[in-house]
C-alpha positions in Angstrom: -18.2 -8.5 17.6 -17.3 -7.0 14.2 -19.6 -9.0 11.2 -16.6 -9.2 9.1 -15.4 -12.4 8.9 -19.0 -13.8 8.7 -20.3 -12.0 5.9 -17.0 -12.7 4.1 -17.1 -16.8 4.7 -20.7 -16.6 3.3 -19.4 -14.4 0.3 -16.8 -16.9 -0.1 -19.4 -19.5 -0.7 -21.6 -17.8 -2.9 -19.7 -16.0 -5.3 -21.7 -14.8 -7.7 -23.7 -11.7 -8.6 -27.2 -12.9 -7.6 -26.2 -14.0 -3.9 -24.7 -10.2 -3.8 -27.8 -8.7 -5.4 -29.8 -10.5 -2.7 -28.0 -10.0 0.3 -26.8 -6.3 -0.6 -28.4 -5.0 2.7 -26.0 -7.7 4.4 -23.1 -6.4 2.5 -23.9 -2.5 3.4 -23.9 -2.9 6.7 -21.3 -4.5 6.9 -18.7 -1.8 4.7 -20.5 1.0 7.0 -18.9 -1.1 9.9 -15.8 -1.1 8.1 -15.8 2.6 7.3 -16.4 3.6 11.0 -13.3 1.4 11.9 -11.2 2.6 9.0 -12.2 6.0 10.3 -10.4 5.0 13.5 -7.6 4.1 12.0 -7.0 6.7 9.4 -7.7 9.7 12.3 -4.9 8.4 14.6 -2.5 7.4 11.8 -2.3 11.2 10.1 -0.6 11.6 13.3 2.0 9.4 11.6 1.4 10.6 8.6 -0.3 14.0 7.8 -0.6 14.2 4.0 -3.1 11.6 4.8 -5.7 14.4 6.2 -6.7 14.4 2.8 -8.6 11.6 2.7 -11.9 9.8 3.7 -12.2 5.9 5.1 -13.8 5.4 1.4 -10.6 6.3 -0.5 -8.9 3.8 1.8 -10.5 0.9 1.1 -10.3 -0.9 -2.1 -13.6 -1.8 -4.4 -15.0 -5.3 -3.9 -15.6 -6.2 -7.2 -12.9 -8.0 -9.1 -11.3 -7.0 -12.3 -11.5 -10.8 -14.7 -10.7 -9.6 -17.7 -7.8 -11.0 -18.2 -8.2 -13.7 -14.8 -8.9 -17.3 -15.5 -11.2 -17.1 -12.0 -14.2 -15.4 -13.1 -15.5 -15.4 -9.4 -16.8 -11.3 -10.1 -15.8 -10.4 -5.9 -12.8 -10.4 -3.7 -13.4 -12.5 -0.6 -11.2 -9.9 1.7 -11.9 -6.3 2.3 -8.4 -4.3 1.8 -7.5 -1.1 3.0 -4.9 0.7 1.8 -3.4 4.1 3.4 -0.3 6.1 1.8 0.1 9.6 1.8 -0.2 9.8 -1.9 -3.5 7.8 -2.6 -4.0 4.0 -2.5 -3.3 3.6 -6.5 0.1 5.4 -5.7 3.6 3.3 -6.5 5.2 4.7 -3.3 5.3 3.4 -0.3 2.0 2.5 2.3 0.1 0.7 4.8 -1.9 -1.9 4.3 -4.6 -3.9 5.4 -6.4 -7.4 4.8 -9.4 -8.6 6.3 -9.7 -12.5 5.3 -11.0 -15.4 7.2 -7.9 -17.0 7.9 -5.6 -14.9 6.4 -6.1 -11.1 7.9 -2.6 -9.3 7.9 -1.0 -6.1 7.7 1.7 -5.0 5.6 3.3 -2.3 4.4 6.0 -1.1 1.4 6.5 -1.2 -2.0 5.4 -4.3 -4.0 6.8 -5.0 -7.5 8.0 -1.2 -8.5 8.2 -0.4 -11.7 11.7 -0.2 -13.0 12.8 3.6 -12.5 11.8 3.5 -9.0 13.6 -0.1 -8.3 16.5 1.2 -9.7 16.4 4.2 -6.9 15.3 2.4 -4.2 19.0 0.3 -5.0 21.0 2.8 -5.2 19.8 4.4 -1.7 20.8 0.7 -0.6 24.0 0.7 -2.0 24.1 4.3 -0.5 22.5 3.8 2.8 22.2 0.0 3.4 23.0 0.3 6.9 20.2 2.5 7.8 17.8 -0.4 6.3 19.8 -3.1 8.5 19.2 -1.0 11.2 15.4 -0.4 10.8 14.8 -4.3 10.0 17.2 -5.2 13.4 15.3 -3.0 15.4 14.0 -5.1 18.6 10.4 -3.4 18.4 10.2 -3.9 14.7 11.6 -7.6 14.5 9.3 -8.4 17.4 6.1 -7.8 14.9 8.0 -8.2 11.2 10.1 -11.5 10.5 12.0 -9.1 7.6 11.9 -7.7 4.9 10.1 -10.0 2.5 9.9 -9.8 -1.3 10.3 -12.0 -4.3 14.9 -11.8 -5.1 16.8 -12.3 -7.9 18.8 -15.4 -8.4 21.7 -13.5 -8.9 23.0 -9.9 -8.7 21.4 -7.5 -10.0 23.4 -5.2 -12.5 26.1 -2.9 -11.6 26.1 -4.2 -8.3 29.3 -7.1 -7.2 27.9 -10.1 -5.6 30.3 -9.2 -2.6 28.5 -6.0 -2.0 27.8 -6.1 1.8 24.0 -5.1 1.2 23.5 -7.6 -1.6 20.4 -10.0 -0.3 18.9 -6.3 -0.4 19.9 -5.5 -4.1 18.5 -8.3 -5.0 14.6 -8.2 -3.7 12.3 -7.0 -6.3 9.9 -6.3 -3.6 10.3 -4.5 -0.2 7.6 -5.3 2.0 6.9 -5.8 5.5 3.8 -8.3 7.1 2.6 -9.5 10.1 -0.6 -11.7 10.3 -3.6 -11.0 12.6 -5.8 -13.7 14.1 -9.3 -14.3 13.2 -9.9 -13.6 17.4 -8.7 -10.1 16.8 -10.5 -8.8 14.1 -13.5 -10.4 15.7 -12.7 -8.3 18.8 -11.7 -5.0 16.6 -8.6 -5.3 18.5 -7.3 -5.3 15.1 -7.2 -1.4 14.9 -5.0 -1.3 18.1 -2.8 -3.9 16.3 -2.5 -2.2 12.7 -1.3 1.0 14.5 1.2 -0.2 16.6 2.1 -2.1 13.6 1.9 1.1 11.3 3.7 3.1 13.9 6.7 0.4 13.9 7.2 0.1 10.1 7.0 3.8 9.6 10.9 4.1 9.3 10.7 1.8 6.7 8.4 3.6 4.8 10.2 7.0 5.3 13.4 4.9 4.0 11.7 4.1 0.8 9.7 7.2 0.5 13.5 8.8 0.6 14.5 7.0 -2.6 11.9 7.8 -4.3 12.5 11.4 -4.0 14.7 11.7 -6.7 12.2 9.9 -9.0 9.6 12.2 -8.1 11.1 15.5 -8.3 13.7 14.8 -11.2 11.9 12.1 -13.9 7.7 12.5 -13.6 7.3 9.0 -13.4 5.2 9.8 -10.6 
């Protein structure tokens, strides 16, 4: 049974610096666990993606303490362990694969959230370009049987230079291109949740590449990246 979703209940309530201090044995052990399974994960998932042979488990996964500077929740941890694999770090804008370990709310997820305002304006035009390819990948049987759709906060309306009646337009208008898919508190008890997260990985991969793909242009031609 994987201590996860114990040690992060009991974080949860006792959120503060002396419960850490004092149970920082507790809290060891318990990222060691996680690093041997993110190990797991990140050996079989170069396969998908091998820029990522570049990295350890630890640059995967994401610092537990929070940033409150500028938060009106002071609590000083996050009360989920994320993990965060993408071929070009986890504080890169492109596209990656993610995933939360929460009681009650473990997922995974992958894509672009909230891109900054070069690289939204690439990803659209490789919609308006290409939009059938991304109908394609979100009507595949094997992806729509993990992934509801493509999920992101939308515009009310269109979004410039681009006609309402432009056949891709619920596209145009996401601000966010992301993918999810949540896991049961069973499963990451079981570490089944590293089977799950690949298959899961595996099947949004062409979703990835399609965004990786618009970004291209950003990369090579403007720096932003």
């Amino acid at each position: 049974m994987r201590p996860y979703l114990k040690f992060l209940s009991a974080l949860s309530e006792n959120n503060h610096k002396e419960w850490m201090d004092s149970n920082k044995k507790w809290y060891l052990e318990t990222k060691e666990e996680l690093l041997e399974d993110v190990t797991v994960i990140l050996k079989q998932l170069t396969d998908l993606e091998p820029e990522l042979s570049k990295f350890k488990a630890k640059d995967c996964v994401f610092r537990q303490n929070r940033d409150v500077r500028f938060s009106t929740n002071k609590d000083p941890y996050k009360t989920n362990f994320g993990v965060y694999f993408s071929p070009k770090g986890k504080k890169s804008p492109g596209p990656g694969y993610y995933l939360q370990i929460q009681p009650g709310n473990s997922f995974l997820a992958g894509g672009i959230w909230m891109p900054e305002t070069e690289t939204l304006k690439k990803i659209r035009k490789e919609i308006d370009y290409s939009g059938a390819e991304l109908e394609k990948i979100e009507n595949d049987p094997e992806f729509k049987k993990l992934f509801k759709g493509i999920e992101g906060d939308k515009l009310k309306t269109s979004p410039r230079d681009y006609e309402a009646s432009h056949p891709y337009i619920e596209y145009l208008k996401l601000k966010s291109f992301t993918v999810s898919s949540p896991i049961s508190d069973q499963v990451i008890e079981s570490g089944g949740f590293i089977t799950l997260a690949l298959d899961g990985f595996g099947k949004m991969k062409p979703f990835n590449d399609f965004l990786s793909q618009a970004m291209e242009e950003v990369e090579d031609g403007s720096g932003i990246l």
